[in-house]
Backbone of each chain as ProteinMPNN parsed JSONL, in Angstrom:
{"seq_chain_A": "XXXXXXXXXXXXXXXXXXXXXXXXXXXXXXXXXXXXXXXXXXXXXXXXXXXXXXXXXXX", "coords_chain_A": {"N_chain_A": [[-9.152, -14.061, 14.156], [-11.568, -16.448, 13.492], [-15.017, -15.149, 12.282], [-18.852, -15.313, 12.571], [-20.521, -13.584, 10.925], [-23.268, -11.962, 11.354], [-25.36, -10.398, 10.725], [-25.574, -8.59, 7.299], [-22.664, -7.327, 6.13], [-21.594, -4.185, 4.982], [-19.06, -2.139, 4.469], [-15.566, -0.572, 4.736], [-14.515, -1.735, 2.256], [-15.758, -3.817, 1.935], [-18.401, -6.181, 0.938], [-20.128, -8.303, 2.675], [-22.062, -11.236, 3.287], [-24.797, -12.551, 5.651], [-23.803, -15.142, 7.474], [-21.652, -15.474, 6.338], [-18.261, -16.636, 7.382], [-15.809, -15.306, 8.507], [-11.614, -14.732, 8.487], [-10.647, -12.898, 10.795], [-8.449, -9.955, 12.231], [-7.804, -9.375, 15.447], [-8.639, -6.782, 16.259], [-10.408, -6.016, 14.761], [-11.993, -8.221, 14.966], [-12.902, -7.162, 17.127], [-14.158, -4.93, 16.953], [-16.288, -5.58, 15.19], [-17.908, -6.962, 16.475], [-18.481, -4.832, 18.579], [-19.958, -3.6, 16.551], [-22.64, -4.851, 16.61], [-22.302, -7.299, 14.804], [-21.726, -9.78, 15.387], [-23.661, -10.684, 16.717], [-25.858, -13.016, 17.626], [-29.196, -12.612, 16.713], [-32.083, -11.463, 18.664], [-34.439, -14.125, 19.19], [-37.265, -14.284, 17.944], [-40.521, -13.754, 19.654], [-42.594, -16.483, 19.862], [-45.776, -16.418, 18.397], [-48.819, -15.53, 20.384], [-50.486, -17.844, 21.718], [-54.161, -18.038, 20.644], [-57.037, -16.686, 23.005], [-59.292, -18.601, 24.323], [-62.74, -18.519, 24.009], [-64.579, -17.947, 26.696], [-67.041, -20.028, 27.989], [-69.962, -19.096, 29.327], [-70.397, -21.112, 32.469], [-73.246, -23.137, 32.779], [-75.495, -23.643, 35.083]], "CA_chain_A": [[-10.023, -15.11, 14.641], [-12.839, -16.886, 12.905], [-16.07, -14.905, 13.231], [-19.556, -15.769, 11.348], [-21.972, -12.857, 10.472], [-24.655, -12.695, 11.951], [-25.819, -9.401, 9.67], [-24.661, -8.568, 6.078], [-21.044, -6.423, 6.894], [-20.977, -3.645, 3.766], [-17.839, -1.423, 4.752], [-14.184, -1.206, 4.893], [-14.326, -2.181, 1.042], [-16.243, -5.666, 2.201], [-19.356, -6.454, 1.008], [-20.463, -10.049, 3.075], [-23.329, -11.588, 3.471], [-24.962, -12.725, 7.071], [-23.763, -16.34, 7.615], [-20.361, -15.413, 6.079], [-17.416, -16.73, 8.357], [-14.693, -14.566, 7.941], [-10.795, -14.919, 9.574], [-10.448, -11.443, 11.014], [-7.922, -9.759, 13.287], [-8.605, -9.154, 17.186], [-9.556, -5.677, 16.157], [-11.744, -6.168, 13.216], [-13.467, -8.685, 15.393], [-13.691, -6.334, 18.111], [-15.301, -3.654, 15.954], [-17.475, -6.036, 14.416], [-18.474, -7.139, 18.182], [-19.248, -3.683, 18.852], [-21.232, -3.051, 15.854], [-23.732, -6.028, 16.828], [-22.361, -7.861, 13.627], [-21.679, -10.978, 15.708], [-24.41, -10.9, 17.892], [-26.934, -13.842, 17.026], [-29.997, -11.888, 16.602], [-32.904, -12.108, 19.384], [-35.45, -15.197, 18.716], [-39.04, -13.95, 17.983], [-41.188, -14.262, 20.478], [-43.55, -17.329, 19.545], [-47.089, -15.834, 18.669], [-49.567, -15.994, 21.9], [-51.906, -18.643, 21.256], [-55.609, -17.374, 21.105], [-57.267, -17.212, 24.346], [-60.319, -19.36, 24.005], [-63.454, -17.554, 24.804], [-64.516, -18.737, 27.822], [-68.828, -20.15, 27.888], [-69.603, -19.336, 31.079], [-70.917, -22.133, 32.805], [-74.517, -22.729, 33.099], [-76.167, -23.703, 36.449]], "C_chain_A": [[-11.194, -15.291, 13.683], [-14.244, -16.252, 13.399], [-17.187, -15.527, 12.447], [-20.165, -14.762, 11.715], [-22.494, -13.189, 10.931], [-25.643, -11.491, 11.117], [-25.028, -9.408, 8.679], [-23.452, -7.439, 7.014], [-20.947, -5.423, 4.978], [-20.219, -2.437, 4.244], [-16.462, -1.602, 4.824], [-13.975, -1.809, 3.34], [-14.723, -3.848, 1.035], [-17.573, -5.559, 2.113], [-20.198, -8.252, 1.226], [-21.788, -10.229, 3.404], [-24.1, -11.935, 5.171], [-24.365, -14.25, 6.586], [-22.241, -16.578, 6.819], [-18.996, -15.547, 7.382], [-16.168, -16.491, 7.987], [-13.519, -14.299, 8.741], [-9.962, -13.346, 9.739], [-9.079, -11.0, 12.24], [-8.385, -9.631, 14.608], [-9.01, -7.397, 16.91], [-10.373, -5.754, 15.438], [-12.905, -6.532, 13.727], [-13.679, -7.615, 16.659], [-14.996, -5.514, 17.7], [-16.262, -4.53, 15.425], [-18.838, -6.701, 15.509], [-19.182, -5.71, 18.409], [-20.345, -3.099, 18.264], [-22.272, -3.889, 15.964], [-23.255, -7.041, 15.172], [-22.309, -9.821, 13.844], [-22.506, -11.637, 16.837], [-25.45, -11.953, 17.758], [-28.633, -13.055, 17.338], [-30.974, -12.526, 17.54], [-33.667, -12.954, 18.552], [-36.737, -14.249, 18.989], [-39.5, -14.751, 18.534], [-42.555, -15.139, 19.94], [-45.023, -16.715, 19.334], [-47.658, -16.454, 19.764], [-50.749, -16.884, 21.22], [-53.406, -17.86, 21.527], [-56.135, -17.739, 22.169], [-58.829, -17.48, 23.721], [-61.705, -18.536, 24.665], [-64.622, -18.528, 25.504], [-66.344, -19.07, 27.778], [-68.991, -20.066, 28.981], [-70.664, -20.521, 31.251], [-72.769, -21.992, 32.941], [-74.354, -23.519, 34.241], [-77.224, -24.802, 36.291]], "O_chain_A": [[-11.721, -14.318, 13.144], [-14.718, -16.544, 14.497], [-16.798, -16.313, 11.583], [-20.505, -14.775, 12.898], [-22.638, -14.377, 11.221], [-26.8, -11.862, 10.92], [-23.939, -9.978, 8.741], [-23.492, -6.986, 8.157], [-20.377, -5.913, 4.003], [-21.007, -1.515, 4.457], [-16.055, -2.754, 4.974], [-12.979, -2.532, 3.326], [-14.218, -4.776, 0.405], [-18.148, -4.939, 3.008], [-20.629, -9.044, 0.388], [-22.528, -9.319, 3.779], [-23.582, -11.149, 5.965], [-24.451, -14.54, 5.393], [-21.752, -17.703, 6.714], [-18.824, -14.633, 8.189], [-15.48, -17.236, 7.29], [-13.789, -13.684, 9.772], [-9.048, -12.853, 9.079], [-8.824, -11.844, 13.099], [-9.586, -9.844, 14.771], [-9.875, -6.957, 17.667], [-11.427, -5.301, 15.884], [-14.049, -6.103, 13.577], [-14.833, -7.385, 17.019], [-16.195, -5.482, 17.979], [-17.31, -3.932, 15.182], [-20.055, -6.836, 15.39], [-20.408, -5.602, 18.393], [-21.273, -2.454, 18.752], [-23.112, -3.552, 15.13], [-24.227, -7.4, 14.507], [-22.612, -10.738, 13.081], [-22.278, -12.604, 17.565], [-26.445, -11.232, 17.84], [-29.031, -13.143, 18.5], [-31.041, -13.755, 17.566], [-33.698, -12.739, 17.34], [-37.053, -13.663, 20.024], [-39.36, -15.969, 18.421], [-43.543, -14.482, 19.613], [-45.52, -16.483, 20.436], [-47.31, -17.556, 20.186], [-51.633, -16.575, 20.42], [-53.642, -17.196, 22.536], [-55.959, -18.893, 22.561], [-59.402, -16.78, 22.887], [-61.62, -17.99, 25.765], [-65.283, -19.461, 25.049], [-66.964, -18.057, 27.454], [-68.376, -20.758, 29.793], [-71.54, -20.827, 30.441], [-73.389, -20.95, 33.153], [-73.277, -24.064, 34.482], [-77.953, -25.099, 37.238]]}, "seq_chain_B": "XXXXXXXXXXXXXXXXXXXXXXXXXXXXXXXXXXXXXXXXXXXXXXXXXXXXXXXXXXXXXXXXXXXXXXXXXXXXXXXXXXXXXXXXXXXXXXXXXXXXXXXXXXXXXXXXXXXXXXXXXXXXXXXXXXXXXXXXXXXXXXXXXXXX", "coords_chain_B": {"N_chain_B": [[-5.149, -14.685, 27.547], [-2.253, -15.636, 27.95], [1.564, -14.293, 27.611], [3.301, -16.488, 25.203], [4.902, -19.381, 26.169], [8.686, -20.677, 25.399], [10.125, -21.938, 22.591], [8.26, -20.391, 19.12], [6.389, -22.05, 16.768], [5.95, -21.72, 13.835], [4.176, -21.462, 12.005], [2.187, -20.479, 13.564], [2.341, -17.826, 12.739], [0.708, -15.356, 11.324], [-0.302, -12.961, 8.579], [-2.697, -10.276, 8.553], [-4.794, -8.32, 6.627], [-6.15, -5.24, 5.042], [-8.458, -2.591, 3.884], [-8.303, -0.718, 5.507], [-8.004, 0.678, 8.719], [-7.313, -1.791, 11.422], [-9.347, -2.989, 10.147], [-8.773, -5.581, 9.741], [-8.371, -8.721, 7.321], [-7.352, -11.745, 7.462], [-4.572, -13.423, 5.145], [-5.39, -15.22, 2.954], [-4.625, -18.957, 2.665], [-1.582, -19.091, 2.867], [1.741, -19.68, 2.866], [4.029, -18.994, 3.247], [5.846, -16.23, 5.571], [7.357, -13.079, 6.077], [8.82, -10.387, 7.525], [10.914, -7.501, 7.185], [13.163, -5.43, 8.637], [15.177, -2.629, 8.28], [17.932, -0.515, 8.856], [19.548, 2.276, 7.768], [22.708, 3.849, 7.697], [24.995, 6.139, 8.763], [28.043, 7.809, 8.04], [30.587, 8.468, 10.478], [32.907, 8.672, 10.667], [36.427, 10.116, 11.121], [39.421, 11.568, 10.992], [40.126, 11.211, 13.537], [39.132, 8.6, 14.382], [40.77, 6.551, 15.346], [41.319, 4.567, 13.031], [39.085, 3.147, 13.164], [36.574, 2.395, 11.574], [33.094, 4.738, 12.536], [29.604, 5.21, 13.21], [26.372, 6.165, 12.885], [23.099, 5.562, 13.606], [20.628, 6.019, 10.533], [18.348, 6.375, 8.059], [15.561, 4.564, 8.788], [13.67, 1.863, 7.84], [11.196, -0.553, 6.248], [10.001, -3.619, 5.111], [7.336, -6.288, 4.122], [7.301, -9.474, 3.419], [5.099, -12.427, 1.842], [4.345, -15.618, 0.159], [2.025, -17.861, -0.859], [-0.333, -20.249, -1.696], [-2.407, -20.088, -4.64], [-5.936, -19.506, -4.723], [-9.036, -19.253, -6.247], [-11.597, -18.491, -5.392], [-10.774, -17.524, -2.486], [-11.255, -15.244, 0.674], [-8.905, -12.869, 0.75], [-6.909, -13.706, -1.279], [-4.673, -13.649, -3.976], [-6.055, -12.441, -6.108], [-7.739, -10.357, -4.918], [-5.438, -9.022, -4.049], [-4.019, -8.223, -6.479], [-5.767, -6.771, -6.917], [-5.196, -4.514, -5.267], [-2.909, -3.651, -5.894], [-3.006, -2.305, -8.255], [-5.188, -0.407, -7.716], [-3.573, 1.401, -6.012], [-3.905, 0.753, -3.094], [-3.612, 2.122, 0.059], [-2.842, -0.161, 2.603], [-3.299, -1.56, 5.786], [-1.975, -3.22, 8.079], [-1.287, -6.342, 10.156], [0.946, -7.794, 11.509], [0.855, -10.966, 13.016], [0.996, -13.584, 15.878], [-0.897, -16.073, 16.042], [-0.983, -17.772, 17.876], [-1.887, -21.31, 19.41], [-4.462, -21.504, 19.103], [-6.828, -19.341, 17.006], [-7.319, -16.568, 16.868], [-5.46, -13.943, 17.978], [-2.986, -13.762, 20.071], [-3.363, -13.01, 23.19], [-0.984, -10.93, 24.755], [1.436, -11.549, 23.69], [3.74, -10.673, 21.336], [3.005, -7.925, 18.59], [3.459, -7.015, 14.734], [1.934, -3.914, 13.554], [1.389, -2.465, 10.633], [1.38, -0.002, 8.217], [1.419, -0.165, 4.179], [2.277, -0.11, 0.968], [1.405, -2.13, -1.921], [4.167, -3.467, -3.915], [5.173, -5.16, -5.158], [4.186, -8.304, -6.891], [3.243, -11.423, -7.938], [2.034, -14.015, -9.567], [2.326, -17.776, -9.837], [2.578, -20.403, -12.371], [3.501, -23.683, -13.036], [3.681, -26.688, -13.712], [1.254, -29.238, -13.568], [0.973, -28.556, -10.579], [0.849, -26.95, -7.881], [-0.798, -23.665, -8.057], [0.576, -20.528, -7.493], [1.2, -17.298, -5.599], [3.226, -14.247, -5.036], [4.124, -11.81, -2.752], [4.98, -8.808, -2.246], [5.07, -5.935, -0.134], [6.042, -2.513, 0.729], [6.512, -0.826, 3.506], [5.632, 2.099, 5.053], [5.865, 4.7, 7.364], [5.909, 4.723, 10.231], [7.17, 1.881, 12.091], [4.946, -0.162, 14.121], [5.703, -2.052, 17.118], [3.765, -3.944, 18.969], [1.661, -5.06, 22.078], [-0.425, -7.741, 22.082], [-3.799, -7.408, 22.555]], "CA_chain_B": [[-4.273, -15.238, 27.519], [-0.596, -15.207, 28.644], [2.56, -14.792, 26.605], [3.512, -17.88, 24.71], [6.332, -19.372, 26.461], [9.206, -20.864, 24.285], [9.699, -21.003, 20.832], [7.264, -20.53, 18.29], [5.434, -22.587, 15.856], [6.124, -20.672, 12.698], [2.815, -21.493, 11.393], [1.336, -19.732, 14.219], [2.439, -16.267, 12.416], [-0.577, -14.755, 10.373], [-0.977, -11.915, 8.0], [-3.903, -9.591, 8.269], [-4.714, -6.844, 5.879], [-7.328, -4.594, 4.849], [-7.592, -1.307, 3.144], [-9.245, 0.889, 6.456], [-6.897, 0.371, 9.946], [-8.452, -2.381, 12.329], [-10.552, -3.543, 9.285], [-7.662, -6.676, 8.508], [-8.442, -9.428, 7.165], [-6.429, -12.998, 6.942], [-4.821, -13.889, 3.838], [-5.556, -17.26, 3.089], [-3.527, -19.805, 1.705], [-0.209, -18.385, 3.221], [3.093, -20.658, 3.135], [5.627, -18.201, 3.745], [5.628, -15.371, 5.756], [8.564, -12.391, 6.667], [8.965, -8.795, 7.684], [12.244, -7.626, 7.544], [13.466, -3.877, 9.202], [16.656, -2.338, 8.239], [18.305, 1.113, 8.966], [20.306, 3.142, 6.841], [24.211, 4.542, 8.7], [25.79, 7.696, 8.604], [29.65, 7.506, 8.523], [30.813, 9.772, 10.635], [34.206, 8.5, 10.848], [37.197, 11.078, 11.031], [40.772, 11.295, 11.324], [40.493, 11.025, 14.978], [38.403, 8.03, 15.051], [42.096, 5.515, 15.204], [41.623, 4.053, 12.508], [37.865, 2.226, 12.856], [34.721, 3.394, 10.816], [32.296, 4.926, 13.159], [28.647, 5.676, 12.501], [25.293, 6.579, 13.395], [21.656, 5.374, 12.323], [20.279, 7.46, 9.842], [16.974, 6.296, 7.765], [15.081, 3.191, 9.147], [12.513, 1.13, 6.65], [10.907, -2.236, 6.454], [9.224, -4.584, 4.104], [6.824, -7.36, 4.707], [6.837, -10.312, 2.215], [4.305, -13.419, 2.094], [3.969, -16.325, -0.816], [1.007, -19.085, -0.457], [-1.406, -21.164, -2.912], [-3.967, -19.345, -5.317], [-7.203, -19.645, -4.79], [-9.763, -18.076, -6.645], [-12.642, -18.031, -4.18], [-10.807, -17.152, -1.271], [-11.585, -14.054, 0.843], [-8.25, -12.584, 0.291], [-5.777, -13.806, -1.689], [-3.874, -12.773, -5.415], [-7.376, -11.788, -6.904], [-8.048, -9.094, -3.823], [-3.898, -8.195, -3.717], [-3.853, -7.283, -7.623], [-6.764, -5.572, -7.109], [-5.064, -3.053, -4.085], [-2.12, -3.218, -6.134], [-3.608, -1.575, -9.602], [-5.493, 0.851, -6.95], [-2.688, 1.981, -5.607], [-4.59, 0.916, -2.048], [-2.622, 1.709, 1.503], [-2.933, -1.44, 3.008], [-3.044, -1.659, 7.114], [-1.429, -4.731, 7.961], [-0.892, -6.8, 11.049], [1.514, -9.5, 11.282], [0.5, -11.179, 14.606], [1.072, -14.52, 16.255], [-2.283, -16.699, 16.951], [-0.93, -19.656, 19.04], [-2.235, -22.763, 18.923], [-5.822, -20.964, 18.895], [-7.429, -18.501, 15.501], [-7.175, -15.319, 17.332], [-3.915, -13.222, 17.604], [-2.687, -14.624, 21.395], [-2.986, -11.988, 24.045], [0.147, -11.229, 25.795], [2.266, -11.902, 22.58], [3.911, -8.901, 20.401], [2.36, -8.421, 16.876], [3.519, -5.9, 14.036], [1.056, -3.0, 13.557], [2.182, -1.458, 10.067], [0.551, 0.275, 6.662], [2.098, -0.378, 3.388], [1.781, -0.044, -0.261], [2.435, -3.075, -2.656], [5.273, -2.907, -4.51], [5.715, -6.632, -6.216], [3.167, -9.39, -7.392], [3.969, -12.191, -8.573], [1.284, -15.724, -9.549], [3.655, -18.62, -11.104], [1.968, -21.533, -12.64], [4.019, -24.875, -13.823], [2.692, -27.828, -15.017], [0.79, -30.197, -12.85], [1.591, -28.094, -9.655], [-0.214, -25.59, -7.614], [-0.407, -22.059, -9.055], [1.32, -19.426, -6.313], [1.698, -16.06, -5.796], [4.191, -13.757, -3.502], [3.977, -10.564, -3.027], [6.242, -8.043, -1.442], [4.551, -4.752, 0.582], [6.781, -1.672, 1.372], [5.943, 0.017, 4.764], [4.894, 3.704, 5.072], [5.686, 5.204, 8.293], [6.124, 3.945, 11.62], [6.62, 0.495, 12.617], [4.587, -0.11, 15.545], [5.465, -3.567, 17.695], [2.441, -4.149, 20.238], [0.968, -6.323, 22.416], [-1.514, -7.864, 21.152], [-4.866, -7.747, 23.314]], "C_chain_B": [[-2.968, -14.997, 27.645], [0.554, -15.37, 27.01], [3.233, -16.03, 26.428], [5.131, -18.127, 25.574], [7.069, -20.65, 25.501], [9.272, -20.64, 23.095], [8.705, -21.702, 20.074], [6.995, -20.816, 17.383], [5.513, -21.689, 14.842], [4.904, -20.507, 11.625], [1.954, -21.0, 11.992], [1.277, -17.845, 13.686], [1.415, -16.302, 11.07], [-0.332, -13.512, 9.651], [-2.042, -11.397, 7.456], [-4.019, -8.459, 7.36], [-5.761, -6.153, 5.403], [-7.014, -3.145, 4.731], [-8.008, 0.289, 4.201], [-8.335, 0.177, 7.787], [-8.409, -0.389, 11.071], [-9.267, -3.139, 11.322], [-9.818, -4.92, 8.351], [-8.325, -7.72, 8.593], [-7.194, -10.974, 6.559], [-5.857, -13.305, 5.706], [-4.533, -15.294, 3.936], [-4.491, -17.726, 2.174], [-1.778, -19.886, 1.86], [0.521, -19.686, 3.396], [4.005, -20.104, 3.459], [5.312, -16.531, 4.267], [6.669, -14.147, 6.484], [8.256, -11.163, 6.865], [10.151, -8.632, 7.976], [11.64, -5.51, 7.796], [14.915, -3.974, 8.802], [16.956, -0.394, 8.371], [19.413, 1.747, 7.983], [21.747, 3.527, 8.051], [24.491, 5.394, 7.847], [27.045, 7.228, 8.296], [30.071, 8.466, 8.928], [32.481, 9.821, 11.201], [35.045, 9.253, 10.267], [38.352, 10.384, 11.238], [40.899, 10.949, 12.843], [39.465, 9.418, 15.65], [39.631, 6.433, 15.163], [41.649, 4.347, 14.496], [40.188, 2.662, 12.012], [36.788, 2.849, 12.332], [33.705, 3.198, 11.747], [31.243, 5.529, 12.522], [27.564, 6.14, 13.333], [24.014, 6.433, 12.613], [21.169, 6.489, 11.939], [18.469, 6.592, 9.354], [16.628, 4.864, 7.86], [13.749, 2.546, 7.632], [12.204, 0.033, 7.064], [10.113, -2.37, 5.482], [9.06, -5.813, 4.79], [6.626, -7.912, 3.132], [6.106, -11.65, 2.138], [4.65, -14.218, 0.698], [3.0, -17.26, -0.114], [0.608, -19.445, -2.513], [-2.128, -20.174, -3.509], [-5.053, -19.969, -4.955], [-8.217, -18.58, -4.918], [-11.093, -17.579, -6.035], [-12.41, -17.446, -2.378], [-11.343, -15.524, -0.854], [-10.429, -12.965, 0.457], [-7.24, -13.496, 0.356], [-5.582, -12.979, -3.049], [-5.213, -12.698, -6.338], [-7.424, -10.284, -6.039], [-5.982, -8.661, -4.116], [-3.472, -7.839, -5.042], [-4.987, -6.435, -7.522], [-6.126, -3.772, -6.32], [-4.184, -2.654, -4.77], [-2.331, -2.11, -7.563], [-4.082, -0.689, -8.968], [-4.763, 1.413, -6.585], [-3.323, 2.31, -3.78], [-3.24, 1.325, -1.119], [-3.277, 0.62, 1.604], [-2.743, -0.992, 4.371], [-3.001, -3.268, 7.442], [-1.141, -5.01, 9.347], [-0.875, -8.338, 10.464], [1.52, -10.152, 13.142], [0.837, -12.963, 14.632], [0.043, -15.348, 16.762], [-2.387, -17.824, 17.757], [-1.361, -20.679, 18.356], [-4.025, -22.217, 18.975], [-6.027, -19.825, 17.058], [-7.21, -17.254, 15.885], [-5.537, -15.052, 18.026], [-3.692, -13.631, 19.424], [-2.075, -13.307, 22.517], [-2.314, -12.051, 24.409], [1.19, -11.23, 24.795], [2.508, -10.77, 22.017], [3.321, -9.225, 19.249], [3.239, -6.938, 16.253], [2.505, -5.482, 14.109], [1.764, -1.769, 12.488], [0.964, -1.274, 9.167], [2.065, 0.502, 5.975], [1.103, -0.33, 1.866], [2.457, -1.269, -1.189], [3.077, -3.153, -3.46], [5.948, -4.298, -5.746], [4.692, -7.212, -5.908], [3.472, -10.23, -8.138], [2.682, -13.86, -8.677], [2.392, -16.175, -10.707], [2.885, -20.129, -11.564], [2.861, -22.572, -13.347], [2.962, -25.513, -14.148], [2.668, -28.852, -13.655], [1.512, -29.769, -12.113], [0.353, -27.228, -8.749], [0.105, -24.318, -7.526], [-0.383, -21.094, -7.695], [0.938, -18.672, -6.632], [3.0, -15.793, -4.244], [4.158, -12.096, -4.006], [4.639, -9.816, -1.853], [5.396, -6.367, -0.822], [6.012, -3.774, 1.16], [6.004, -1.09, 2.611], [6.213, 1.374, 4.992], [5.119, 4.322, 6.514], [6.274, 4.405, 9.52], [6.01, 2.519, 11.712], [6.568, 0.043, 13.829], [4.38, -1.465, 15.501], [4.769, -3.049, 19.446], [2.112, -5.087, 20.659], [0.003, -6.424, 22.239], [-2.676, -7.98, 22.478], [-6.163, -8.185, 22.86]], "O_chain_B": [[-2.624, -13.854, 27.348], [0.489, -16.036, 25.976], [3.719, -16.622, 27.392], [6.116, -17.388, 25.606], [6.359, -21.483, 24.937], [8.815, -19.688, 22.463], [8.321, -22.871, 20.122], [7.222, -19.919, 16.572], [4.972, -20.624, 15.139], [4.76, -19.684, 10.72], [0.861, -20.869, 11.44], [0.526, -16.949, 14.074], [1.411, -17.078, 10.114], [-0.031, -12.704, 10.53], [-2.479, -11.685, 6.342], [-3.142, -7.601, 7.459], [-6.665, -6.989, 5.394], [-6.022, -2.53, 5.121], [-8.035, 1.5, 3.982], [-8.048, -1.011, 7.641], [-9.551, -0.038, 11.368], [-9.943, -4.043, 11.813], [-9.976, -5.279, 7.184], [-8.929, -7.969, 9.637], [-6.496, -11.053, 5.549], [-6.755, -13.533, 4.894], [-3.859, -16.093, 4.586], [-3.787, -17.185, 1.321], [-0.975, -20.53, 1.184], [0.018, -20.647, 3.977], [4.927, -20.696, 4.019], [4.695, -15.73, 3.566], [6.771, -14.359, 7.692], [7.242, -10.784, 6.277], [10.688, -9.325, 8.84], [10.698, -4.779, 7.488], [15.667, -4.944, 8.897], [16.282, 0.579, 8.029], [20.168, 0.858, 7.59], [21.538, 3.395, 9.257], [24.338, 5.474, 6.628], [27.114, 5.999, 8.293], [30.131, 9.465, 8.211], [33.058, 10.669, 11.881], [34.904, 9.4, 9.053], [38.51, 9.198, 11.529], [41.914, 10.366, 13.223], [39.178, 9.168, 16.821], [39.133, 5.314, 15.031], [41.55, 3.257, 15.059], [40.171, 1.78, 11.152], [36.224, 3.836, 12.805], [33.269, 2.076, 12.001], [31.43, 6.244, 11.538], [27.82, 6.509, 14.479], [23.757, 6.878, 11.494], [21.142, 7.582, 12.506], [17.615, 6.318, 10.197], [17.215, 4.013, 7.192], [13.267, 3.171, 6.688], [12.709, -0.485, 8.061], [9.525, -1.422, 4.961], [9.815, -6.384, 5.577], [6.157, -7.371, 2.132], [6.962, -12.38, 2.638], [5.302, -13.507, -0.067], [3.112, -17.457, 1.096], [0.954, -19.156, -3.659], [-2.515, -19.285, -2.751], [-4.986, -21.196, -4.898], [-8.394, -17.552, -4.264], [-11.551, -16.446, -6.185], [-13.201, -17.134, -1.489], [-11.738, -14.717, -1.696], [-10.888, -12.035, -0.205], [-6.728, -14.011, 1.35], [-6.145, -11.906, -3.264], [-5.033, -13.04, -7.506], [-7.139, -9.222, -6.594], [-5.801, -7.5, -4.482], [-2.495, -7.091, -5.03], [-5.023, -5.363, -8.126], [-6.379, -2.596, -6.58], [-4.072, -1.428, -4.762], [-1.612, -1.114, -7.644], [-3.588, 0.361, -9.378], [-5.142, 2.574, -6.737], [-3.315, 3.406, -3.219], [-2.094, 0.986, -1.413], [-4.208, 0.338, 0.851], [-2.023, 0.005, 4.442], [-3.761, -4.187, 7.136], [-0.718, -4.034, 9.965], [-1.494, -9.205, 9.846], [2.121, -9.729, 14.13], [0.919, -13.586, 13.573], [-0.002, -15.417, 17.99], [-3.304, -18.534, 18.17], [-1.296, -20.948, 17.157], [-4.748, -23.189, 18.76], [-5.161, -19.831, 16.184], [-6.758, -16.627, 14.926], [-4.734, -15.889, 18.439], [-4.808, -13.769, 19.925], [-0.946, -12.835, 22.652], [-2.147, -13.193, 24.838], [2.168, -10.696, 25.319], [1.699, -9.845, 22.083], [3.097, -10.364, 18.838], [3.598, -6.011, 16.98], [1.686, -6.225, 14.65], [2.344, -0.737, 12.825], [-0.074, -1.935, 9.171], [3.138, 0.915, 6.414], [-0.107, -0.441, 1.67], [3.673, -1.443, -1.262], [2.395, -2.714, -4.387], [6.759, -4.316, -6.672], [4.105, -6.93, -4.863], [4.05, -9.884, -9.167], [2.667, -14.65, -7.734], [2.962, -15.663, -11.671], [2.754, -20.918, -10.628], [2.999, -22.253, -14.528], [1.856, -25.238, -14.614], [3.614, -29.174, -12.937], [2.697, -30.066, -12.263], [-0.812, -27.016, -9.084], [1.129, -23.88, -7.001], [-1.371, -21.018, -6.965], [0.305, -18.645, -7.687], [3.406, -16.415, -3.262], [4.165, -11.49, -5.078], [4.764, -10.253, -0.709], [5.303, -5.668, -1.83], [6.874, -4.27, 1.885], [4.785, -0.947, 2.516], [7.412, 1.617, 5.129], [3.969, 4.47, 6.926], [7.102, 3.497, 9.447], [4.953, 1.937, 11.467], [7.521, -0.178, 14.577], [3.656, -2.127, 14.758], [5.054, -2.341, 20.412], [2.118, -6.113, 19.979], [-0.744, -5.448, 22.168], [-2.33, -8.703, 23.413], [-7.042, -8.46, 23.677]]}, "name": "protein", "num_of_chains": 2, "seq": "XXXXXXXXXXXXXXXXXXXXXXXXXXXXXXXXXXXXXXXXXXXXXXXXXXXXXXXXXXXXXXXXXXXXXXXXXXXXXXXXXXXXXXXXXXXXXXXXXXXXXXXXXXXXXXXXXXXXXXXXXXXXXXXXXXXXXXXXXXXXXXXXXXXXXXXXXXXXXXXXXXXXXXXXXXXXXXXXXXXXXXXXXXXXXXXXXXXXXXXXXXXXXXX"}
């Protein structure tokens, strides 16, 4: 089956890159499932915007 | 997925290969693809067998043979298969069936062999496209599985 990298893959005499889509057997891709190789990597969490510092009100 | 019913699409048969078990990869470009098995006989035919030659299997074997297109950027083709063959790589090979889908079609039998390659062959004419074929002996057991 068609998988795509989602990390580089250097083993097994294969050195691929991330974003390499490569037509593997149903074990290969298993194992490559298992090793997180096809996992799309979490999204970074957006920096927190600065919290504004607050004037306190006058009276 | 379920086993394919009827017959099969001969373009649905794939060969995977790679030089660590589980670690196969497709070869691209494929046009032709076979595995043959054959057994060896005894003769163990006597005077008492009236007159018909009787036997008994003796040493089993098999060979898997492919030809396709060259291409020199693929992932594997006849760049990667002279390379295993000058190494003197094993090869772990599955010849599997992928349906009308990319992945090998659960429910379906597949080969499950290792082999060493034994013939190589790229042929180039004139204004054509430049081949290879290459012939793999098999090493051991030949295990037919379902594929999951």
């Amino acid at each position: 089956m068609k998988v795509t990298l989602q990390k580089p893959y250097k083993a097994d005499g294969f050195d691929w890159p991330a974003g390499k889509v490569v037509d593997v057997s149903n074990k290969f891709a298993a194992k490559l499932k298992a090793g997180g190789y096809l996992d799309k990597p979490e999204p970074k969490p957006a920096p927190k915007a600065k919290a504004k510092s607050q004037t306190p009100i006058s009276e | 997925m379920a086993q394919t019913t009827g017959i099969i699409n001969a373009s649905s048969i794939r060969v995977f290969l790679g030089t660590t078990n589980d670690s196969e990869v497709v070869v691209d470009h494929v046009t032709e693809c076979s595995i043959s098995l054959s057994t060896d006989i005894r003769d163990i035919t006597t005077k008492t067998s009236g007159g018909w030659r009787e036997i008994l299997p003796a040493l089993k074997s098999a060979s898997l043979s492919l030809s396709g297109l060259f291409a020199e950027d693929a992932t594997t083709n006849f760049n990667q298969l002279v390379d295993h063959q000058i190494a003197g790589d094993k090869l772990f090979v599955v010849f599997t069936n992928t349906g009308s889908g990319a992945s090998g079609n659960a429910g379906d039998e597949q080969f499950d062999v290792e082999g060493y390659i034994t013939s190589l062959e790229q042929t180039a004419g004139t204004e054509d496209n430049v081949t290879f074929s290459m012939t793999l002996e098999i090493t051991g057991t030949v295990v037919r599985e379902v594929i999951v």
